[in-house]
N, C-alpha and C positions, 0 to 999 in steps of 0.2 A: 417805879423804883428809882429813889436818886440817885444820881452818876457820882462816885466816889471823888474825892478831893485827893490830886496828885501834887508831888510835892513843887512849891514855886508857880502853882497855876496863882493862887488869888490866897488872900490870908494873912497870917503872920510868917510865914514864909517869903511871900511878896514883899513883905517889909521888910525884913532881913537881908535881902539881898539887894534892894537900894538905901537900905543904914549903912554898911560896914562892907568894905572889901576884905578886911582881917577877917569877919565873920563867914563870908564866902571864901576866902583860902582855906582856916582852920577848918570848914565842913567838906570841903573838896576832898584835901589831903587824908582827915578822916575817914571819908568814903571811899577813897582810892587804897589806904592799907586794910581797911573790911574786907574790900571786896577780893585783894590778894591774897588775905588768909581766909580765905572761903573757896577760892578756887584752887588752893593745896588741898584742903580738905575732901572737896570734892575729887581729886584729881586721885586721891589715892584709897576710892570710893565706887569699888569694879561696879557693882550691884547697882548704884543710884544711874550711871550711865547707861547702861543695859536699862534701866527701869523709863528711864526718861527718853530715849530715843524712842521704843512706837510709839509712845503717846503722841509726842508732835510730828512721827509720822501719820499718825491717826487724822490726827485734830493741830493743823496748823497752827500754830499760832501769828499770828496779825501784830502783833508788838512787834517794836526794834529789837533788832538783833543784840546781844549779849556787847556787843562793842559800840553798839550806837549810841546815839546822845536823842534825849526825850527834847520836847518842844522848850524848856527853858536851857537846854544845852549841858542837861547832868547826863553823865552816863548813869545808866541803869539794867537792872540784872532781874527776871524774874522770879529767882530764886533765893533774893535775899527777901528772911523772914520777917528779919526786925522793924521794917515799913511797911506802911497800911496796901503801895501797892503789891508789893510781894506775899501779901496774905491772899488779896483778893485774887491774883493768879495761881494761887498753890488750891484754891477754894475751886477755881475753876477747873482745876484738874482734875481734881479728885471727885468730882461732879461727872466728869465728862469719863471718868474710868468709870464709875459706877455704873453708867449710861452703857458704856459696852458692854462689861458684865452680866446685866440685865437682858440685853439683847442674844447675847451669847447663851443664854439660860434658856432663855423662853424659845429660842431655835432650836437648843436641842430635843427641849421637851417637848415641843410641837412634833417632832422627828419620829421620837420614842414613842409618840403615842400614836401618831399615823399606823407606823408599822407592828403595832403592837393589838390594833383593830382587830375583833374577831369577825370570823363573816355572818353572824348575826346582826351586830351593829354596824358590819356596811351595807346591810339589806335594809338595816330599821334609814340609816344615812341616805340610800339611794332611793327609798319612798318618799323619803321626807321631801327629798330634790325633787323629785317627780312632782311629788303634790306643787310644791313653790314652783314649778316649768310648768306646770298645766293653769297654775294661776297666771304665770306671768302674761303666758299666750292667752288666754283670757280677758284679761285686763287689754292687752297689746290690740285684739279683736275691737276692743270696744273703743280704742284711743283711736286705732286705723279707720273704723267705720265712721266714725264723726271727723276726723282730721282732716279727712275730703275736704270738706268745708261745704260752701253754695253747689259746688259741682257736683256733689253726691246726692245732698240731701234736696235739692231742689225738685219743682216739680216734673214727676217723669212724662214722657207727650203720649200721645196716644196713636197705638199702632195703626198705618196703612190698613183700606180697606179689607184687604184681600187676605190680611191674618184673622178676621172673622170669624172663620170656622179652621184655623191652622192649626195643626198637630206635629209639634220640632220631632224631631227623630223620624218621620213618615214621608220622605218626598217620592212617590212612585214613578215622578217622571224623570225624576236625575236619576233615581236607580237604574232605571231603563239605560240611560246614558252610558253610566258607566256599568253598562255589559251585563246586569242582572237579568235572571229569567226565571223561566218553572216554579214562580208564586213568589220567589225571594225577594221582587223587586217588592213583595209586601211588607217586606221585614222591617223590624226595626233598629237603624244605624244612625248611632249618638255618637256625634264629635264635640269634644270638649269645646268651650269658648264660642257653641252656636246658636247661645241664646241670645235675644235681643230684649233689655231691658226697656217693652215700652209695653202700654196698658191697651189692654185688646176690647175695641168697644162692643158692643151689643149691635148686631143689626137695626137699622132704620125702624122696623114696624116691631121690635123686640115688645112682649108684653111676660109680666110677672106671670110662671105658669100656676094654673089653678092648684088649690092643696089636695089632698092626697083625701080619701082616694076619686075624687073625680078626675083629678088630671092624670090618675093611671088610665084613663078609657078618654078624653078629648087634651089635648097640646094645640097651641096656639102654630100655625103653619111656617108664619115669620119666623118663630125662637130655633127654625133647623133650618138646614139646605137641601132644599129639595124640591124638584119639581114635579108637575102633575103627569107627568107622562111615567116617572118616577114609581110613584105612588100606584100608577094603574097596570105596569110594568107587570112584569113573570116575575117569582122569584120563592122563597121558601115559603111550604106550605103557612107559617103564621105571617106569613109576609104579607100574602094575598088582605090578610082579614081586618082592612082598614077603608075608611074612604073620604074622601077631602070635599069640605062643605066651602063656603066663603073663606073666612077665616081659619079655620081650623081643622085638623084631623081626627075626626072618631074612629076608635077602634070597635069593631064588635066578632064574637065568639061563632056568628054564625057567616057561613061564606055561601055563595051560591054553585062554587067551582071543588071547594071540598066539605064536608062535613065537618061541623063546629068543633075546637078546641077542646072544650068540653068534653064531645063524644070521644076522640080524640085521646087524652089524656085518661076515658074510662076506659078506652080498648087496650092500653098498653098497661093499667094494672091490670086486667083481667088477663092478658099474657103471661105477667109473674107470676101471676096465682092468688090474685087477691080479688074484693069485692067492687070497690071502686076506688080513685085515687085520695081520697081521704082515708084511706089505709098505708098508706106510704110511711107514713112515721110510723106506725108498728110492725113494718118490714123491715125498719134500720135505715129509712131513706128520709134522708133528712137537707141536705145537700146536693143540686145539682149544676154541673156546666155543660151548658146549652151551647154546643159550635155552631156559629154560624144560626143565631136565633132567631133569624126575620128580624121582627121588630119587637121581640118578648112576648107575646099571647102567650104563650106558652106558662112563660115565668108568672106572668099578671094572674091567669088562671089557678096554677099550685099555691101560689100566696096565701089564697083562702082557708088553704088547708097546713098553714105554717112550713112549706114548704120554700127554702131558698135558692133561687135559682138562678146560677151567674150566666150573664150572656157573653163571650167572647168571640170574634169577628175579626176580619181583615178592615185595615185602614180604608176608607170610602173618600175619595173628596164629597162626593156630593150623593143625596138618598142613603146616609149612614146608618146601619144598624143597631150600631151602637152608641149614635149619638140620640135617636130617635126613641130607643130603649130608657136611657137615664133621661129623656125630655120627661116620658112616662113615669119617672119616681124607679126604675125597677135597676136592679144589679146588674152593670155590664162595666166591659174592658176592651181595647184594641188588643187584640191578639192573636197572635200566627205563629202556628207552628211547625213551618214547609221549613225550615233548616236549624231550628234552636229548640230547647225542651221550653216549655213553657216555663214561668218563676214561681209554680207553684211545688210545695212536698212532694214527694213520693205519697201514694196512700192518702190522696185528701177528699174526696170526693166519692158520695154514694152512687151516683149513674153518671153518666155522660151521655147525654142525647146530642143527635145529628138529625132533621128534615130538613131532604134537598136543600144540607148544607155546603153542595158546591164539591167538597173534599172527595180524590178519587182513589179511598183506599185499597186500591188493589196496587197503588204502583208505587213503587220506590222499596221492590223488594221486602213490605209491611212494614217498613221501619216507624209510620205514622198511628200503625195501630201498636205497636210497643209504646208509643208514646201515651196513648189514651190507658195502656194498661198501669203503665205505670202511674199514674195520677189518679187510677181507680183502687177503691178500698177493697182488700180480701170478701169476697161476697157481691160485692157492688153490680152493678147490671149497664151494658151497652145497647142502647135501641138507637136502631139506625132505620129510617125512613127515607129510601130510596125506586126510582124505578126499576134500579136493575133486582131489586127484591124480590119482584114478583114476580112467584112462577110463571104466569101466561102470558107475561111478556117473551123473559127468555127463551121460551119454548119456540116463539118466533123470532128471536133476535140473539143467533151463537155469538155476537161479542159479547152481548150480555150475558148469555150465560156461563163464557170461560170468567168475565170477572167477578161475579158472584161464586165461581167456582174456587179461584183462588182467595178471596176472602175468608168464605167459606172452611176451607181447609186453614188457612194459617192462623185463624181464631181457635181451631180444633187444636194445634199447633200450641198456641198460648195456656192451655188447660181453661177456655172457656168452653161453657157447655149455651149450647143454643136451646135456648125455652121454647120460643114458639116462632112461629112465623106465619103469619096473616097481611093480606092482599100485597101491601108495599113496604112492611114496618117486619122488624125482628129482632127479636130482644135474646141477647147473652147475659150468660152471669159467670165473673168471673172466678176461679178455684178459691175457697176457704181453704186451702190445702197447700201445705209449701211441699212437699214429700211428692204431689202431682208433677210438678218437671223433673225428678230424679227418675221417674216412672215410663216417661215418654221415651220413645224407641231413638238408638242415638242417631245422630243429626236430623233429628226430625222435626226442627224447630229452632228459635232462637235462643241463644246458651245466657246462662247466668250473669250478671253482671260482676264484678270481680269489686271488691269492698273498696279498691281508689276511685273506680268510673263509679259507681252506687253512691249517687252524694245524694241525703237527702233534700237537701233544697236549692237544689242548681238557680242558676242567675245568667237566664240568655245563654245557656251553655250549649253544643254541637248537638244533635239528636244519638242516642246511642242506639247502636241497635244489639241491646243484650235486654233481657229483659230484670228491671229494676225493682228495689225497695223490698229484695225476698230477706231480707238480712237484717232489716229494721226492726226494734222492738214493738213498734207499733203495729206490727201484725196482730190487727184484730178482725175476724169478720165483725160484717155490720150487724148479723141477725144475734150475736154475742156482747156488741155494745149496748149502752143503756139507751133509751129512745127518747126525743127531745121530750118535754124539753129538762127532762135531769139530765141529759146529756152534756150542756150547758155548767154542771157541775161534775167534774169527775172527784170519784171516792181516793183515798187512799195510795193502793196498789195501784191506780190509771197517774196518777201525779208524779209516782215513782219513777214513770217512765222519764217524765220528764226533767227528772233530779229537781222536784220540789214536793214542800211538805202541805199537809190540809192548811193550817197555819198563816201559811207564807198566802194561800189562794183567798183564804177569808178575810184576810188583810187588806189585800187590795181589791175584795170585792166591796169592806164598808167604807174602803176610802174613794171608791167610787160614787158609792151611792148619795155620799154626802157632798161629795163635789157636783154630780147633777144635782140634787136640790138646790144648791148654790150658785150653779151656774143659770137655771128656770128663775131663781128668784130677781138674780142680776141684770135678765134678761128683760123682765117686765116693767121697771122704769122706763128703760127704755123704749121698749115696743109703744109703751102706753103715755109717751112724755106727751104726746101732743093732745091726747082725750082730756077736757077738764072732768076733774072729781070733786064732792064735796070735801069740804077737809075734815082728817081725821078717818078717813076712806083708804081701804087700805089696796095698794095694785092689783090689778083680776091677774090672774095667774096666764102664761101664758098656752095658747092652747097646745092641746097634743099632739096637733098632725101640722103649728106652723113648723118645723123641717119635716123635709123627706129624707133629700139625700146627703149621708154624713160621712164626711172622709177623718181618719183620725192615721196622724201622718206617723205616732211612733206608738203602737199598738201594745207593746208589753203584754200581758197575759188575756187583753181582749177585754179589762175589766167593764172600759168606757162603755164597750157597745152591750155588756150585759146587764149593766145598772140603767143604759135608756131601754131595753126592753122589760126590767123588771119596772121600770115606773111608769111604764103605760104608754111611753111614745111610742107614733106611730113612726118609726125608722126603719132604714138599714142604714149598715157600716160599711165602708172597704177599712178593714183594720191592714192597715201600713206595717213592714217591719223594716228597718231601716237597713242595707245589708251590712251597714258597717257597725252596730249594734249585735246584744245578744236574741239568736234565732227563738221566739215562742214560735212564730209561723203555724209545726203542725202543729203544738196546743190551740192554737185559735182555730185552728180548722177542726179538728180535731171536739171542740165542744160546740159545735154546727153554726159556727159564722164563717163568713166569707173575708178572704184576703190575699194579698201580695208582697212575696219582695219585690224593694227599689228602693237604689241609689236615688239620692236626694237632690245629688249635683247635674242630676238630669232629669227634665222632662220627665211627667208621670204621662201613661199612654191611654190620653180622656182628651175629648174634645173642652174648649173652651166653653165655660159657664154650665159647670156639672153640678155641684154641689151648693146647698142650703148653709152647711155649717163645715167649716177646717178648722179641727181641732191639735193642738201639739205640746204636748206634756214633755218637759224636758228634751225636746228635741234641741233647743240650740245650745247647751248642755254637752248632749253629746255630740254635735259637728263642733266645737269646741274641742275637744278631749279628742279628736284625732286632726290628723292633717287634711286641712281642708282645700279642694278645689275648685269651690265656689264663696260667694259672699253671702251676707244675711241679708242681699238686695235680692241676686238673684232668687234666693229662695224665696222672698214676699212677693212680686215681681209674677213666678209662677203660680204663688198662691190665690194671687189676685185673676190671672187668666183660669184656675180652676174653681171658680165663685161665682154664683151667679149675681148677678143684680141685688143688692138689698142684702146680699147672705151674708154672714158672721162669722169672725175669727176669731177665738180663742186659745191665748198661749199662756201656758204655763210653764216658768221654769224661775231658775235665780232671778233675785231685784236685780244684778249691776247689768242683767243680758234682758231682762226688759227693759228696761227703762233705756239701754241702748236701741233695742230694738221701737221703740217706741217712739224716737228720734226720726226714723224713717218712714213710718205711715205719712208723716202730710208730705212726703214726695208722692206714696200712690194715693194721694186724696182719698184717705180712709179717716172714718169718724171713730176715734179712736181714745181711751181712756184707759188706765192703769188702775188694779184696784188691790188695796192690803188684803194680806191674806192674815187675820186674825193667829191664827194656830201656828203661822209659821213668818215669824219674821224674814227671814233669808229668802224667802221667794214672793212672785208677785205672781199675780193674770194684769194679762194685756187683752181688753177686748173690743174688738175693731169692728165695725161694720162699711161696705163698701157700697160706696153711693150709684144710684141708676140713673146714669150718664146717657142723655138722649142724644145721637145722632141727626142732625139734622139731615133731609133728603136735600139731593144736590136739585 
């Protein structure tokens, strides 16, 4: 915009005042009696005073004062109309009142309409915020994980030998230290910030273990910890039924110190009352946890007979149970329950067996058999295979028989009823009947748990000693549930329970289905990039027993692991609930798979190089969507220490948290690629495979 022409700058003004001093006196004198009848006028002009005063309190004005002389040496007034400057400053003013006006409007209305909010629309406002605060943390996630820079994303080193076979949260000798005893120093204690972001190698002689199912019956010796003396060692009856060749350890069913597994496994349904244990699932037994399981014979045996059977154990450094059970393809966990409930439901579980699994239930005032009740389902059955069972021991040996005595009674206690009892084994089944403790003589037993302590799915919480889960809808005996494998689909009224409709479960059972197809098909380029084919030859599919063992880290309704068993793989799951996520937990247990709560920002309780395939749908999603304290490092980091060699990850969730996360695979030297998801623009898979990193011998 040009700068307006003042009077005597440049012009015919200019000229005029070096032509004629008459000209310059006669304009002077004329402007001097203007501008004193103008300031009469003004002067007896209340309202213009009053008007003009805020404004150049407002809005200074920067001109010479009303008495000053401009740059040619005229006085000058900005209020006289009749020159070009005096327009342009009355134009400015009225510009600049406007401007307050304006402001003044739009302030109050801003005001009026704050306070005029119903609290409808400050709830519809406070979602909105929320939604935009959950992006922004989002987004902020993904700026923070990459803004690191080289220091983050680099490559990570590779852990000291002696993490190996390490388990974070397990150190039984500092527990010792710091003053634990009476089986607690087995426990498990997670301190924030005590992980160590490096890559756990594969022992020296590591070898790919065999597929399934030979490598349920021989594991390669190297791929565990353990020594021959170990191996040849005392310990639970399926313990014994193993033996180590060159290389390798064969399992077999027959022992020459007890009688086979097999037999075994027929004498204890012949105890419930059935033909042999291929009649289990049409007892309602579908699910069991095996304490203290040897080495799984047990579980590898029931399999045959679709029988799932979890093995959980104490931390081992070395000759593990449960690291030697998952070498074998079969379902185990670390887990101890000498001062915490386990992290499973109330009511999850058809039996719970114990052989000479170590555990001295007769002490701690029963509180450990409250714990077995409460994780066992209305009907379910406890066999316990011990010395002190047998009668003609005890006969000779009164400690044994006062502790069999008190067992004895405080399962009577419990409203279990004793089935049978044969040579070393004996099998309870526990009440179908809640109306049974109301019945029992008073204080004659352990009392009710009261609806604050009755949680059903505790996490590492105190062991209670009331007895739990009488209060749950899920009270169903077993011999009144469907038997697998419809089990696997509940009707109607069973879904209710879980405040879901048939709908909602078919939904995500075909959006399962089509995502393993999709994942098998993804899978086979790759498996097979390095086979030459003719061309126009289309990939061989891949087979069905390459995974065994498959962790799926946010479980939802379980659909994963029932669309791989609807398509013929040879699997199992630990279906994962996240605890800061929504509980399906007993639904998954509850249609006869196996699972766990767990925190993510800690250590899962498996030994190093468990699993075939880590699968996680939306998981970085939801540690997103809450406060998180861990990174998307440490979570891959642990992913990679619970992978075996050669094994597969798969994530599903949003593109901008893949493709973040995607950023960070070539720190853990993962082969890794992003692929479109046709049907859904806004999400991707990340699918990674982790390389087999040989350790050189020193």
């Amino acid at each position: 915009m040009s700068r307006p022409l003042h009077r005597g700058s440049s012009g015919a003004a200019g000229e005029r005042i070096s032509g004629s001093s008459n000209d310059f006196w006669d304009s002077q004198m004329k402007d001097k009696t203007d501008k004193e009848d103008l300031e009469r006028r003004a002067s007896s002009d209340n309202n213009s005073i009053a008007f003009r005063f805020p404004i150049r309190v407002l809005f200074p004005d920067n001109s010479p004062s009303k008495h000053g002389n401009t740059g040619n040496g005229f006085a000058s007034d900005p209020l006289i109309a009749s020159t070009p400057r005096s327009r342009h400053k009355l134009a400015l003013l009225l510009l600049k009142l406007s401007l307050v006006l304006i402001v003044i409007l739009a302030l109050t209305g801003s005001f009026w309409w704050t306070i005029s909010i119903s609290t409808t629309s400050r709830g519809r406002v406070y979602h909105g915020y929320r939604r935009l605060q959950q992006q922004l943390v989002s987004d902020l996630w993904h700026i923070g994980e990459l803004s690191l820079g080289s220091s983050r994303l680099r490559d990570l080193e590779f852990c000291p030998q002696e993490f190996e076979n390490h388990v974070p949260c397990f150190n039984v000798s500092e527990n010792l230290a710091l003053g634990l005893s009476d089986g607690n120093e087995y426990d498990r204690h997670c301190e924030y910030g005590m992980r160590q972001n490096c890559l756990v190698l594969p022992p020296v002689k590591y070898k790919i273990p065999l597929r399934w199912p030979t490598g349920r019956d021989v594991i390669w010796v190297a791929n565990v910890k353990i020594t021959a003396q170990e191996v040849l060692s005392s310990g639970s009856l399926t313990k014994r039924m193993m033996m180590l060749e060159e290389e390798q350890i064969s399992f077999r069913s027959a022992s020459l110190m007890f009688d086979g597994v097999e037999d075994y496994s027929h004498q204890i349904a012949e105890m419930i009352g059935l033909r042999n244990e291929s009649n289990f699932i049409q007892a309602g037994v579908r699910t069991i946890l095996d304490i203290g399981c040897g080495y799984g014979s047990f579980g590898a045996h029931l399999f045959s007979s679709q029988i799932l059977t979890m093995c959980i154990a104490n931390y081992e450094a070395s000759g593990s149970q449960v690291q030697l059970t998952l070498e074998r393809g079969l379902p185990a966990m670390i887990g101890s329950f000498t001062s915490k409930q386990l992290p499973y439901p109330s009511l999850s579980f058809d039996m719970l067996h114990c052989a000479r699994c170590g555990i001295d239930w007769d002490q701690r005032d029963g509180i450990l058999l409250i714990e077995v009740d409460r994780v066992l389902k209305p009907g379910g059955y406890f066999v316990w295979t011990s010395p002190i069972t047998n009668a003609e021991t005890f006969r000779r040996n009164k400690v044994n028989q006062k502790r069999w005595n008190l067992v004895h009674d405080f399962a009577e206690n419990l409203c279990w009823e004793m089935l049978s009892q044969q040579d070393e084994t004996v099998v309870w089944k526990k009440t179908s009947k809640r109306n049974c403790y109301s019945s029992r003589k008073p204080g004659s037993g352990p009392s009710i748990c009261s609806k604050g302590h009755d949680v059903e799915s505790p996490y590492y919480r105190p062991l209670r000693a009331c007895i739990g889960g009488t209060q749950s809808r899920r009270w169903i005996p077993i011999e009144e549930r469907t038997t697998w494998p419809s089990r696997a689909n509940p009707n109607k009224s069973e879904l209710a329970i879980y405040g879901l409709h048939p709908e909602e479960l078919s939904e995500d059972a075909e959006t399962w289905k089509m995502a393993v197809r999709n994942y098998w098909s993804l899978l086979s380029p790759l498996i097979f990039s390095d086979h030459p084919k003719r061309p126009g030859d289309e990939d061989p599919s891949p087979p069905y027993n390459m995974l065994r063992n498959v962790l799926d880290m946010n479980a939802h309704f379980g659909g994963f692991n029932s669309a791989l068993l609807e398509a013929g793989k040879s699997v199992w799951v630990m279906n994962v609930v996240p605890s800061n996520g929504p509980n399906y937990l007993p639904l998954i247990l509850d249609r006869g798979f196996v699972g766990v709560l767990h925190d993510w920002c800690e250590p899962f309780p498996t030994y190093p190089r468990t699993y075939d395939l880590v699968h996680a749908a939306g998981l970085l999603s939801l540690e997103v969507d809450h406060q998180r304290r861990c990174t998307i490092l440490d979570l891959f980091t642990e992913i990679d220490r619970l992978l075996r060699p050669e094994g597969w990850v798969i994530i599903h969730d949003k593109a901008a948290l893949v493709e973040s996360a995607r950023a960070l695979t070539t720190g853990l030297k993962w082969d890794a690629r992003v692929v479109e998801i046709e049907s859904n623009s806004d999400e991707k898979l990340l699918i990674c495979q982790k390389p087999f990193f040989k350790k050189q011998a020193n």
